[in-house]
N, C-alpha and C positions, 0 to 999 in steps of 0.2 A: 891252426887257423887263428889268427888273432883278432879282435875286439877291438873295430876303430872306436868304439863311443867309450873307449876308458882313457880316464885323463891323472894324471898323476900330479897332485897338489904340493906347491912347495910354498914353503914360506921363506918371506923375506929377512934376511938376518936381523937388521932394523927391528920388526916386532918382536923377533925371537929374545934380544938386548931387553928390549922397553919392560916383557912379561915378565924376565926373570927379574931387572930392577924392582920392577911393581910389587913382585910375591915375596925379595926380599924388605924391601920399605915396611908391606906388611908386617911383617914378622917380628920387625925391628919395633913398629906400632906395638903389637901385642906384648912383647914383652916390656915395655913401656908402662902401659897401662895395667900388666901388674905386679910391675916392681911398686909403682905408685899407689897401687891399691895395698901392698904388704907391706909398706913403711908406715902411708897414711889411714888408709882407713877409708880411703877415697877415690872414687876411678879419677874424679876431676878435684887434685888438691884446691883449694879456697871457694869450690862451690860448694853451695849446701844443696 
């Protein structure tokens, strides 16, 4: 007997693109910020 009220969730490829750009950009950030921090000394080099 099957369950009309189950509904199967898809996602659109479009976000699926956007998230994984997103978590990499992240990542790309983070190792950024601390290559910069292990050269300078600084998260943000010429602020104090």
């Amino acid at each position: 007997m099957e369950n009309s009220k189950t509904k199967t969730k898809t996602v659109e490829k479009e976000k699926l693109v956007a998230e994984t750009l997103n978590g990499r950009f992240a990542m790309i950030g983070l190792i950024a910020a601390l290559g910069a921090y292990l050269t300078t000394g600084q998260i943000i080099p010429g602020f104090v």
